[in-house]
Every structure is written in structure tokens, then in C-alpha cells.
PyMOL Python script that loads the backbone (N, CA, C, O; Angstrom):
from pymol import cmd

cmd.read_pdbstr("""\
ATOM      1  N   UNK A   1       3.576  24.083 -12.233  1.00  0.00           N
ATOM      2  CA  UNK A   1       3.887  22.818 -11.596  1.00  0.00           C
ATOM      3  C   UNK A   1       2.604  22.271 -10.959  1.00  0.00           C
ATOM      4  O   UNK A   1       1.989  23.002 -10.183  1.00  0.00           O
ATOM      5  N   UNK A   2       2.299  21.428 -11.147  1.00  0.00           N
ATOM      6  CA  UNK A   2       1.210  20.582 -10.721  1.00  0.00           C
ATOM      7  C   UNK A   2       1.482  19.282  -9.650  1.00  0.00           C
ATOM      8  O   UNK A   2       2.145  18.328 -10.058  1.00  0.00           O
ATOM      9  N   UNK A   3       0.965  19.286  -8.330  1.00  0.00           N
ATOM     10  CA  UNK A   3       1.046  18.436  -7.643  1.00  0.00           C
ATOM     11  C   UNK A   3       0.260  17.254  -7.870  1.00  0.00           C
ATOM     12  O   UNK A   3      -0.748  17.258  -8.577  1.00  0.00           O
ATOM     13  N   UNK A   4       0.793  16.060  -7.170  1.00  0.00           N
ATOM     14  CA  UNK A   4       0.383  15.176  -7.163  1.00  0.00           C
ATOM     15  C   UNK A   4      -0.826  15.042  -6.168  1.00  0.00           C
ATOM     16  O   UNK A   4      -0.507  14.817  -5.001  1.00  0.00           O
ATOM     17  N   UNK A   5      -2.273  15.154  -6.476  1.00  0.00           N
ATOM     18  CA  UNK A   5      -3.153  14.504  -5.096  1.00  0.00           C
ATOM     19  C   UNK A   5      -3.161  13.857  -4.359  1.00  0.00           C
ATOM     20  O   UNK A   5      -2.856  12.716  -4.704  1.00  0.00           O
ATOM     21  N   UNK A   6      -3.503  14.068  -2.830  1.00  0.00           N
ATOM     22  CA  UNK A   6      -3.064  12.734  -1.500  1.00  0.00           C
ATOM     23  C   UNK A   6      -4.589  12.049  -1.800  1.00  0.00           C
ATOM     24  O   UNK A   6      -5.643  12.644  -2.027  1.00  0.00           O
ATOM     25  N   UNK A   7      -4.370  10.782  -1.731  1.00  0.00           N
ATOM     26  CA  UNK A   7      -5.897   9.745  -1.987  1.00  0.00           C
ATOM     27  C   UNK A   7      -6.171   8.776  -0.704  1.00  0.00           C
ATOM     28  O   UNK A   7      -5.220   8.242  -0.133  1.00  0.00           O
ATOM     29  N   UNK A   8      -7.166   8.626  -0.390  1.00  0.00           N
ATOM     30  CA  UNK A   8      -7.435   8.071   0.474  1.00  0.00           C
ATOM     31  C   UNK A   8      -6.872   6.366   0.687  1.00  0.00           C
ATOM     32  O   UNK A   8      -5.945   6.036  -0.053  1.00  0.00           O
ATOM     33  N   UNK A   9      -7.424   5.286   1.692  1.00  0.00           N
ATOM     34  CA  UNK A   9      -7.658   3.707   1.539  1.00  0.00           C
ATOM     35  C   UNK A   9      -8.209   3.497   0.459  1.00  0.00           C
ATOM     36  O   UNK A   9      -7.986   2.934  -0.613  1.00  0.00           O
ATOM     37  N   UNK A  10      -9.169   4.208   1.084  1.00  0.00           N
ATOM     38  CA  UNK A  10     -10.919   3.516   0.018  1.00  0.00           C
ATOM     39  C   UNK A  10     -10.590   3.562  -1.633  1.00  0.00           C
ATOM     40  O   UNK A  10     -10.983   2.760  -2.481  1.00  0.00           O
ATOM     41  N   UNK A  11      -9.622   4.923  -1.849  1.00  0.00           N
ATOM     42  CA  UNK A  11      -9.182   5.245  -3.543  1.00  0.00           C
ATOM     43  C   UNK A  11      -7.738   4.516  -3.959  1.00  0.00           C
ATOM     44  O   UNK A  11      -7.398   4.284  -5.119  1.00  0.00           O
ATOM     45  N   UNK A  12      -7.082   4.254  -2.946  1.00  0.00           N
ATOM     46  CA  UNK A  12      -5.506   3.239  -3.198  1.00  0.00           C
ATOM     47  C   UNK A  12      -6.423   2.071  -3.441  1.00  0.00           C
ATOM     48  O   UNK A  12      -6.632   1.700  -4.596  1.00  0.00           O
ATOM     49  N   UNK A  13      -6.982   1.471  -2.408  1.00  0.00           N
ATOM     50  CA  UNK A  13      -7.851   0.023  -2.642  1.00  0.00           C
ATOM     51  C   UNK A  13      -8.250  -0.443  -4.054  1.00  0.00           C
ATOM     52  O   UNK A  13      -7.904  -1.431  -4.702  1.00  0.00           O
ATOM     53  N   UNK A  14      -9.256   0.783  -4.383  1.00  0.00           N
ATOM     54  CA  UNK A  14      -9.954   0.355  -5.792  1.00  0.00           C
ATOM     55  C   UNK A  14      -8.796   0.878  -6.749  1.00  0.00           C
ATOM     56  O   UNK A  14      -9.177   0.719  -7.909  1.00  0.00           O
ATOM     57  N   UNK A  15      -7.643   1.391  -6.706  1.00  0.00           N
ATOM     58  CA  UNK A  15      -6.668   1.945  -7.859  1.00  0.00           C
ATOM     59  C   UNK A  15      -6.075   0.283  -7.851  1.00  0.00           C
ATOM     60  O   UNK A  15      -6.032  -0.361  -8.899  1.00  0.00           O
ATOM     61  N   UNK A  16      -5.586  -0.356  -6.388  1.00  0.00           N
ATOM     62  CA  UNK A  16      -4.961  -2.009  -7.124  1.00  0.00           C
ATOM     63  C   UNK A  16      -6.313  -2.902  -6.838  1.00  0.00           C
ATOM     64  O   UNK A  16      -6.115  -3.919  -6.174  1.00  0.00           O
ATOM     65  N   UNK A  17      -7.279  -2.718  -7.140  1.00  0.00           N
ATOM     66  CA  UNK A  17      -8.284  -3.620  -6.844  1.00  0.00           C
ATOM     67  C   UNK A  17      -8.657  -4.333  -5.909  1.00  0.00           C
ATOM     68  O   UNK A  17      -9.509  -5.221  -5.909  1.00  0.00           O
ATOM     69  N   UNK A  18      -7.933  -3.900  -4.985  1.00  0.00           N
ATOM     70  CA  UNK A  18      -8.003  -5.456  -3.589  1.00  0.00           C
ATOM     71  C   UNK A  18      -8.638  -4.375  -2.323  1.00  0.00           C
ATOM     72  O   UNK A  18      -8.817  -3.159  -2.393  1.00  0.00           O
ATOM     73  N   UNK A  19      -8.831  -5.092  -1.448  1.00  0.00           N
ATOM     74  CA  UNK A  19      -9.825  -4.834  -0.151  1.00  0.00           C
ATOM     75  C   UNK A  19      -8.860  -3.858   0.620  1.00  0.00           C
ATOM     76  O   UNK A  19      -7.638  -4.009   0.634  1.00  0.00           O
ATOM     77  N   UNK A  20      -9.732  -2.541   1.453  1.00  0.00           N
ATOM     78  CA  UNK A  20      -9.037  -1.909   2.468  1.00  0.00           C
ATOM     79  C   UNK A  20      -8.220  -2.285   3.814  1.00  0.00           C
ATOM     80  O   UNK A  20      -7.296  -1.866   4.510  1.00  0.00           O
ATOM     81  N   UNK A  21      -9.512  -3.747   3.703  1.00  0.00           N
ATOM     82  CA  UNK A  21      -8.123  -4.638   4.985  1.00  0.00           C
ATOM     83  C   UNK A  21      -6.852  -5.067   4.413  1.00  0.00           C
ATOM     84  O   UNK A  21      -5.842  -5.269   5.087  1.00  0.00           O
ATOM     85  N   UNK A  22      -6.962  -5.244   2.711  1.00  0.00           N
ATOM     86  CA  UNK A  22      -5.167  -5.613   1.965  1.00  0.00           C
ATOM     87  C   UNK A  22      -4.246  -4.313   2.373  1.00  0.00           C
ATOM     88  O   UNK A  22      -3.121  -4.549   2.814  1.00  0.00           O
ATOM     89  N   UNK A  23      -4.748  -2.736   2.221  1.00  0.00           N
ATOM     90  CA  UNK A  23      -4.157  -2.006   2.345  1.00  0.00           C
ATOM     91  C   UNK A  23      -3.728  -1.801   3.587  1.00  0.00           C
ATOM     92  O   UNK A  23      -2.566  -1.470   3.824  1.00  0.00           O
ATOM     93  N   UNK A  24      -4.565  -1.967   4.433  1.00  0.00           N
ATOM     94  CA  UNK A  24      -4.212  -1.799   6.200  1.00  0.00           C
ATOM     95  C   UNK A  24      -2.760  -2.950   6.599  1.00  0.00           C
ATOM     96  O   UNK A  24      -1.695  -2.798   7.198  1.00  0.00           O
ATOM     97  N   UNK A  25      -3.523  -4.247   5.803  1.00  0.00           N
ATOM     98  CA  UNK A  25      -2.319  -4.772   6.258  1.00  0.00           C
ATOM     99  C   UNK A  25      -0.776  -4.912   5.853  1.00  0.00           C
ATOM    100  O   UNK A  25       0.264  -5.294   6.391  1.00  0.00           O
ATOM    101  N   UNK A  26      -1.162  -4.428   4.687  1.00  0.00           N
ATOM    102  CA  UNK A  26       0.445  -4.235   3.562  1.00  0.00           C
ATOM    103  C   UNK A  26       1.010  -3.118   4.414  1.00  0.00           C
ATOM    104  O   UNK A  26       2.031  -3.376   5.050  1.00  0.00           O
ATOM    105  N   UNK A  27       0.483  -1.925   4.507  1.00  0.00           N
ATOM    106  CA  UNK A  27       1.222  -0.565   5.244  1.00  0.00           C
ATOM    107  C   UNK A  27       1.765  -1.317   7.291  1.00  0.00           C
ATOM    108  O   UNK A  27       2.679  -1.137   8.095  1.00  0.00           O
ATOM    109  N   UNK A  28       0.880  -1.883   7.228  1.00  0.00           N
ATOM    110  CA  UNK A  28       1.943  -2.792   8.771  1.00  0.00           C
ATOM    111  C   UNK A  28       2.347  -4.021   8.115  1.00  0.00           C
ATOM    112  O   UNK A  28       1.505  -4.849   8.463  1.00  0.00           O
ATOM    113  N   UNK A  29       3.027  -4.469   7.499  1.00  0.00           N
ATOM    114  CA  UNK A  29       3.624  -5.583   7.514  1.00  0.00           C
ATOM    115  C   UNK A  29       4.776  -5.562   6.170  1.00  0.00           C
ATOM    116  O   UNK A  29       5.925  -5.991   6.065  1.00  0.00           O
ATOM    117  N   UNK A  30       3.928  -4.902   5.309  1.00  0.00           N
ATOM    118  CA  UNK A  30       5.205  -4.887   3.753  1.00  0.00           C
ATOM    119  C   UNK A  30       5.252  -3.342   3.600  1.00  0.00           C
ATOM    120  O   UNK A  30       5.400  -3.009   2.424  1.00  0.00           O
ATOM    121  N   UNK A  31       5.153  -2.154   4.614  1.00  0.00           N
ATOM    122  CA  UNK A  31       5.684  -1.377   3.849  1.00  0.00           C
ATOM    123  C   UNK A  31       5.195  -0.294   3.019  1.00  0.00           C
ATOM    124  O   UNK A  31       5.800   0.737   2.724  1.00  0.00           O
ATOM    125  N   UNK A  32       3.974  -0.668   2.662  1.00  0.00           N
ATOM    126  CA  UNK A  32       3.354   0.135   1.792  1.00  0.00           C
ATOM    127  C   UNK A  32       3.626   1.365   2.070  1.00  0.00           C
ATOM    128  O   UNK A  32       3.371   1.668   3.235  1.00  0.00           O
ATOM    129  N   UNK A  33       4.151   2.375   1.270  1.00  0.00           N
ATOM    130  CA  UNK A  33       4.233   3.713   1.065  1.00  0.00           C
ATOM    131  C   UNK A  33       3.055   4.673   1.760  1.00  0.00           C
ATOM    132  O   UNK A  33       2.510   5.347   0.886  1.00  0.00           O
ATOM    133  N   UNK A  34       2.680   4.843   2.686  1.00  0.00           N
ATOM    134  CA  UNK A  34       1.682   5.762   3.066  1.00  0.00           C
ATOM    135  C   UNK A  34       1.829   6.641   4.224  1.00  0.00           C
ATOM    136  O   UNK A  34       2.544   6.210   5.129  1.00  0.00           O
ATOM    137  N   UNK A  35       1.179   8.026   4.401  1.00  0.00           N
ATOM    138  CA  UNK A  35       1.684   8.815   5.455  1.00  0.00           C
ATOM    139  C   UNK A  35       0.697   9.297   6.270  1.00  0.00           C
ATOM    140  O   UNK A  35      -0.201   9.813   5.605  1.00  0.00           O
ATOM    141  N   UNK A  36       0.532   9.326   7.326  1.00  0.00           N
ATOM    142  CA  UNK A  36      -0.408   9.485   8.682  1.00  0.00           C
ATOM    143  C   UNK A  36      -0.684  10.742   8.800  1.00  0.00           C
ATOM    144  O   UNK A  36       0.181  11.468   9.289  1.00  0.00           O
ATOM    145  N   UNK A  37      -2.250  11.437   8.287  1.00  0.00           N
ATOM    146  CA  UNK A  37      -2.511  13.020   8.206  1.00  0.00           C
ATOM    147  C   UNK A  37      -3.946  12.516   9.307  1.00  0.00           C
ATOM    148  O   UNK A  37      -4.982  11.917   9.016  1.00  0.00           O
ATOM    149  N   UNK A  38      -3.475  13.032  10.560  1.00  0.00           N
ATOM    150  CA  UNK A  38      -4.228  12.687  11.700  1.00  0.00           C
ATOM    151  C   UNK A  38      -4.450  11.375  12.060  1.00  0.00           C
ATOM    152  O   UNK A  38      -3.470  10.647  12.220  1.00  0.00           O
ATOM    153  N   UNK A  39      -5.758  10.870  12.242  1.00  0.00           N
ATOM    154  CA  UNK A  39      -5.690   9.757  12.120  1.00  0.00           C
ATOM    155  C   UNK A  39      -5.751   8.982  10.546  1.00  0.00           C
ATOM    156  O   UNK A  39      -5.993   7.775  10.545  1.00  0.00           O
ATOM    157  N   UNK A  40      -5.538   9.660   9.270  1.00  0.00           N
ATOM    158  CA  UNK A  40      -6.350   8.950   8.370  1.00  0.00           C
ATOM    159  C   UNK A  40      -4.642   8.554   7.896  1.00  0.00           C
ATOM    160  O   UNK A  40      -3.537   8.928   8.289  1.00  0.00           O
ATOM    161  N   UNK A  41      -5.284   7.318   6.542  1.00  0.00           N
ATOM    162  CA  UNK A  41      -3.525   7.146   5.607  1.00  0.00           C
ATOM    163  C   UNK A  41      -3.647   7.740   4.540  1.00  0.00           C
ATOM    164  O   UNK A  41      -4.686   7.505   3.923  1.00  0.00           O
ATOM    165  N   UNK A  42      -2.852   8.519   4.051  1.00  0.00           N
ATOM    166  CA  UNK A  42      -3.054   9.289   2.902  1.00  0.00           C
ATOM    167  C   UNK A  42      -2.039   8.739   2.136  1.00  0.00           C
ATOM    168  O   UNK A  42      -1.070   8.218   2.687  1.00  0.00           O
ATOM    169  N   UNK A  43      -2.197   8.817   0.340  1.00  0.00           N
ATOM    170  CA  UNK A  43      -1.461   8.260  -0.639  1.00  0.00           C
ATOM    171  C   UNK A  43      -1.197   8.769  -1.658  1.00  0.00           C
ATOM    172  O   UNK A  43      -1.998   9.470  -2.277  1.00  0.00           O
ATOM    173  N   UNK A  44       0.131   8.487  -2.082  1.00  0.00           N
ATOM    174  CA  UNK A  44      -0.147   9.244  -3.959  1.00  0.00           C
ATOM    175  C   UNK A  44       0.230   8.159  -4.718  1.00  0.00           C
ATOM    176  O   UNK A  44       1.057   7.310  -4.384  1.00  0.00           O
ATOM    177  N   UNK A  45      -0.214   8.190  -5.453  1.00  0.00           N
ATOM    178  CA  UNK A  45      -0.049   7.121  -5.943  1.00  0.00           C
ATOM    179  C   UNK A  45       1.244   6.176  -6.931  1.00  0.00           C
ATOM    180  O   UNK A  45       1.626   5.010  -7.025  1.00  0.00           O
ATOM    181  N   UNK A  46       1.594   7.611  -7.579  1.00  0.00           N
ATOM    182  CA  UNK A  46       3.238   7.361  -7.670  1.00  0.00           C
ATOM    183  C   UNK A  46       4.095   6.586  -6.595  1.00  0.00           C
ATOM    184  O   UNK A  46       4.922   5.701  -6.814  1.00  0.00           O
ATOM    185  N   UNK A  47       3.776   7.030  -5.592  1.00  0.00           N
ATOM    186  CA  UNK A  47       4.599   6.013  -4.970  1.00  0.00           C
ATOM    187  C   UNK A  47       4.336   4.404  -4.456  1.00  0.00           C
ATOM    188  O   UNK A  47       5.111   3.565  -3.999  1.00  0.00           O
ATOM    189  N   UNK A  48       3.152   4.382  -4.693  1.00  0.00           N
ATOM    190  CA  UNK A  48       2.452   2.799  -4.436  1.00  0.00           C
ATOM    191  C   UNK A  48       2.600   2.267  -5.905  1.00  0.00           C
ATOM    192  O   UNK A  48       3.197   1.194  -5.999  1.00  0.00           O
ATOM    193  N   UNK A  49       2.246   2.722  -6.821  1.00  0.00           N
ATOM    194  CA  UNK A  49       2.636   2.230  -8.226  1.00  0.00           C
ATOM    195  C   UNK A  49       4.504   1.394  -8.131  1.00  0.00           C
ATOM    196  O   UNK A  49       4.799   0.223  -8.373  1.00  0.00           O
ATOM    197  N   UNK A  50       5.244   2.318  -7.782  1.00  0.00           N
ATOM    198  CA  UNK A  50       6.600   2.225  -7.600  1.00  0.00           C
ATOM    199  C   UNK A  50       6.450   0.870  -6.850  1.00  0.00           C
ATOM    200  O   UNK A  50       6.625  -0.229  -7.375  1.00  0.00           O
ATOM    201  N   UNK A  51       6.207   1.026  -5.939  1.00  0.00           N
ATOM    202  CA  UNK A  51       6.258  -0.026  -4.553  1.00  0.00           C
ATOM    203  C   UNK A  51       5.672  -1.262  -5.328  1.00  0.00           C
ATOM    204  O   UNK A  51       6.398  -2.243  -5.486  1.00  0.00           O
ATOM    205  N   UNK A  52       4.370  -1.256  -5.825  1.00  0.00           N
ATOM    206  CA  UNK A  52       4.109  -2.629  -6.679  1.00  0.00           C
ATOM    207  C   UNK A  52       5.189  -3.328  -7.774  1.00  0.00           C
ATOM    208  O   UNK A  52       5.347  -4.531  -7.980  1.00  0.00           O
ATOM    209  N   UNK A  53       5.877  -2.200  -8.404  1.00  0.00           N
ATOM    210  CA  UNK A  53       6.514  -2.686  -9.454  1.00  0.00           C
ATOM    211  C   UNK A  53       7.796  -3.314  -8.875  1.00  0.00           C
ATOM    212  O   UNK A  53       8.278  -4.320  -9.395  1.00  0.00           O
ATOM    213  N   UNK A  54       8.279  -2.794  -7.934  1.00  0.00           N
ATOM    214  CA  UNK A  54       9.477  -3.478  -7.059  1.00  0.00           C
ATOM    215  C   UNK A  54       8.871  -4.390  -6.644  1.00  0.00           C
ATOM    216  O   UNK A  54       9.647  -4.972  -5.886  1.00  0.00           O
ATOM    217  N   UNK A  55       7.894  -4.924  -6.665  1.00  0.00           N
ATOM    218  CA  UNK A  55       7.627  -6.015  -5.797  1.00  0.00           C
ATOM    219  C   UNK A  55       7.489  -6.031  -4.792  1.00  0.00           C
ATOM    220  O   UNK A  55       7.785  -7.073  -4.207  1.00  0.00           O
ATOM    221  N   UNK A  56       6.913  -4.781  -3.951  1.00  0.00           N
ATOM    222  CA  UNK A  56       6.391  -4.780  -2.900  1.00  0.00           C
ATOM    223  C   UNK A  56       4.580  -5.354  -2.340  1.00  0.00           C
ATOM    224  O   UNK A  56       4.066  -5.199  -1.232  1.00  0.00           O
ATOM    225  N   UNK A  57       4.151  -5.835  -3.239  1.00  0.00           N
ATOM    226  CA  UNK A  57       3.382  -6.353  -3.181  1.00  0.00           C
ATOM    227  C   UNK A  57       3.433  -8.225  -3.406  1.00  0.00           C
ATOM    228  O   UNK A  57       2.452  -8.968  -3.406  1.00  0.00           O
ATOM    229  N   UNK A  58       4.639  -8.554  -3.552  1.00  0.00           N
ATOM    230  CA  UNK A  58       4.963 -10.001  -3.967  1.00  0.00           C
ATOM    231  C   UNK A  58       4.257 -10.798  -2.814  1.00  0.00           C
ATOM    232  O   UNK A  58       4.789 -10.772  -1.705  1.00  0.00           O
ATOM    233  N   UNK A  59       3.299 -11.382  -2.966  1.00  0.00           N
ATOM    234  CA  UNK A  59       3.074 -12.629  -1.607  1.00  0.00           C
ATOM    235  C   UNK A  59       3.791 -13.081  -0.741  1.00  0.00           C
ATOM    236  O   UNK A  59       3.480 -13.032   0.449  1.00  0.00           O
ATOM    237  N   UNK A  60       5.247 -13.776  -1.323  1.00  0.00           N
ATOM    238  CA  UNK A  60       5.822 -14.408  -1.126  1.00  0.00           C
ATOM    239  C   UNK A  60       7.037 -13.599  -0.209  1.00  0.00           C
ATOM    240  O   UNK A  60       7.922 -14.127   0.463  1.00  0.00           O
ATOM    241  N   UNK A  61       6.843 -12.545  -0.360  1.00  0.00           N
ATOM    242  CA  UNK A  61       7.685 -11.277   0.657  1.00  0.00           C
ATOM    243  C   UNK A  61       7.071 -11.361   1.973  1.00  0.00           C
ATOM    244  O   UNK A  61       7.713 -11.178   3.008  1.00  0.00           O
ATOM    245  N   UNK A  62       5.767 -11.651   1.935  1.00  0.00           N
ATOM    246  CA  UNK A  62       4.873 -11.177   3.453  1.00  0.00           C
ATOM    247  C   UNK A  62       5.296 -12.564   3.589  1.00  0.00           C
ATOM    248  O   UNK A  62       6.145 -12.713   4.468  1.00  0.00           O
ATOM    249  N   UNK A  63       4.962 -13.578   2.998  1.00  0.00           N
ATOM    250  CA  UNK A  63       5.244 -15.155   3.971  1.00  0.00           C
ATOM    251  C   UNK A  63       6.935 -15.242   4.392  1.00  0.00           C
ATOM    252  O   UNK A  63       7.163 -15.512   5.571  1.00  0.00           O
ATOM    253  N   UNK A  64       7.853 -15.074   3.680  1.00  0.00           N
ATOM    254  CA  UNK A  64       8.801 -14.539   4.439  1.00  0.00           C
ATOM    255  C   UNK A  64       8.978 -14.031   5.713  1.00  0.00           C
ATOM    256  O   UNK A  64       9.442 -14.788   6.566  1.00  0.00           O
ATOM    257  N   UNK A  65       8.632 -12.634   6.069  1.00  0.00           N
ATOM    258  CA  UNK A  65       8.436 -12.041   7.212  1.00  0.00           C
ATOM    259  C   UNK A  65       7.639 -12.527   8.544  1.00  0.00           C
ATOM    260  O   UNK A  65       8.031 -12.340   9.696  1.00  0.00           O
ATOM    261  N   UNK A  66       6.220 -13.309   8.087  1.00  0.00           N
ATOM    262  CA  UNK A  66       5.640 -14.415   8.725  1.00  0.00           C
ATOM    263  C   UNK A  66       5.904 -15.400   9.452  1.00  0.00           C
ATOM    264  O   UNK A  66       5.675 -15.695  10.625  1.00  0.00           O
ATOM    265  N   UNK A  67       6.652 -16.093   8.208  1.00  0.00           N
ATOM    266  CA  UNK A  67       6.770 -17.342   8.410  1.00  0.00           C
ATOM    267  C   UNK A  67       5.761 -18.153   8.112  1.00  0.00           C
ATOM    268  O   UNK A  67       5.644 -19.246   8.667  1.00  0.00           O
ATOM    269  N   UNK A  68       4.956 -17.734   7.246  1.00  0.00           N
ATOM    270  CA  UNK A  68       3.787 -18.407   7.038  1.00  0.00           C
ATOM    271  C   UNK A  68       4.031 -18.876   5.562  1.00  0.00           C
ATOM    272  O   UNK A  68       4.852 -18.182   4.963  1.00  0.00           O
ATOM    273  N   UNK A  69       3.547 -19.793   4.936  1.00  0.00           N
ATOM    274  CA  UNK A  69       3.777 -20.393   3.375  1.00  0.00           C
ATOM    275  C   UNK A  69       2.312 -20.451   2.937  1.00  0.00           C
ATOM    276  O   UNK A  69       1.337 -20.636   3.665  1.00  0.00           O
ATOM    277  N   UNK A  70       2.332 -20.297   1.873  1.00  0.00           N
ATOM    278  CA  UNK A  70       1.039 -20.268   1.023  1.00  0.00           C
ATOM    279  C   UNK A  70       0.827 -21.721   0.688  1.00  0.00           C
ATOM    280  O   UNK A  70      -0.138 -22.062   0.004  1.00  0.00           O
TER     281      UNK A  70
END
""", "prot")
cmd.dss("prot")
cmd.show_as("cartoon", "prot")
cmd.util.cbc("prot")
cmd.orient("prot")
């Protein structure tokens, strides 16, 4: 049985291409799948994959919660 590796910001970031401040702010505001090993966020990526495909990454989810419109 082979586990899944915990990955850092810096390696979730460049796995969906977007900036470590996208990741900081998706995990406080939409949710993002990630778990607190001291101070750092650790990830696997199976589960952020998941989370994108549901549409946890939809724009239009965070302006919702906001109240802000694009």
C-alpha cells in the first residue's frame, strides 16, 4: 500500500498554477482542503483535485460569500 505524499503551498500553488496568496486565501474563505502540521498547510493532492472538480474553485462561489461581483 502506498501512501499518498503531504505537499506543501509552494507545491499545491504550482500543481493549479496560481499564486500562494490564491492558496492562503481559498483555504480561509472557499474551503480548500488543507490540514495544519504546526504552523505549516499541508496537502494531498487528491483531495484539492476533488475540490476543483466540484467546483470549489468556481469564482463565482467566493463572490457569493463576499458579496463582491466580478
Amino acid at each position: 500500500m502506498t501512501t499518498e505524499p503531504w505537499i506543501s503551498v509552494a507545491q499545491i500553488a504550482e500543481h493549479l498554477g496560481v499564486t500562494r496568496d490564491s492558496i492562503y486565501r481559498w483555504i480561509d474563505r472557499k474551503n480548500l482542503p488543507a490540514h495544519r502540521v504546526g504552523r505549516l498547510w499541508k496537502f494531498q493532492v487528491s483531495e484539492v483535485d476533488q475540490w476543483v472538480r466540484s467546483g470549489g474553485a468556481d469564482e463565482d462561489k467566493l463572490n457569493d460569500l463576499t458579496g463582491n461581483q466580478a
